[in-house]
N, C-alpha and C positions, 0 to 999 in steps of 0.2 A: 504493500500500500504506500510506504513512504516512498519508493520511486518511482509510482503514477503519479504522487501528488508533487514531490520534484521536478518530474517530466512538466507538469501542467504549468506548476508556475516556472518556469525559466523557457518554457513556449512564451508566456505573457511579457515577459520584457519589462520589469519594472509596471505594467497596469496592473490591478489587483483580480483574481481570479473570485467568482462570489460563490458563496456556498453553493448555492444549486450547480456552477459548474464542476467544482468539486467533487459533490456529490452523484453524480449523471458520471465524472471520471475515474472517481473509485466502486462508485457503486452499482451503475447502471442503473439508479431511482433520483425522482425530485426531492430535494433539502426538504425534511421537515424539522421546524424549530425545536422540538422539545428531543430530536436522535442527536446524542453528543458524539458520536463514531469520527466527526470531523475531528472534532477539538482533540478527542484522544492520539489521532495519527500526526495532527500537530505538533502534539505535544511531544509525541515519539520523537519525531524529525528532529526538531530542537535542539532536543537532548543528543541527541548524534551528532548534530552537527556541531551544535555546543564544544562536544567532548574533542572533536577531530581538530576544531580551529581556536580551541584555549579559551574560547569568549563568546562574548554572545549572538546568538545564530540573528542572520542579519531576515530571518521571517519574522512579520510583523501585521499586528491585526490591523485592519481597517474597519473601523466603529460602525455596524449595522450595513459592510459591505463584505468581507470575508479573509483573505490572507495576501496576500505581496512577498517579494524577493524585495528587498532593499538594497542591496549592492548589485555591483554589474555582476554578470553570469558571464564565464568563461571556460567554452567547451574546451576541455583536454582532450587532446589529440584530433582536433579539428585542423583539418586542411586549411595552411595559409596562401589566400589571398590576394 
């Protein structure tokens, strides 16, 4: 789950992905408010990534729209251009 929801936000570029996309990309259903399965895989990710880069994971809530990448995204081992 955490590298569909990786995949989704670093497709988004810095725009914020909303719950319902989220949820339609891990889950194949529409976001309903009171299932926290978001928040939980969130919170995973975090934690991972937290641990991998010393500090704190640059995922970030957007208040009543869903989650964000805050830093740039840089594909390793992408073909330079």
């Amino acid at each position: 789950m955490e590298m569909k929801l990786t995949s989704l936000l670093a497709a988004q570029a810095r725009k914020p992905a909303t719950r319902d996309q989220i949820s339609q990309a891990l889950y194949n259903r529409r976001w309903n408010p009171e299932d926290r399965s978001i928040d939980t895989v969130v919170g995973r990710l975090r934690h991972k990534v937290e641990g991998a880069i010393g500090g704190p994971a640059p995922l970030k809530s957007v208040h009543g729209v869903g989650y964000v990448f805050s830093a740039p995204i840089r594909v390793v081992g992408a073909a330079q251009g």
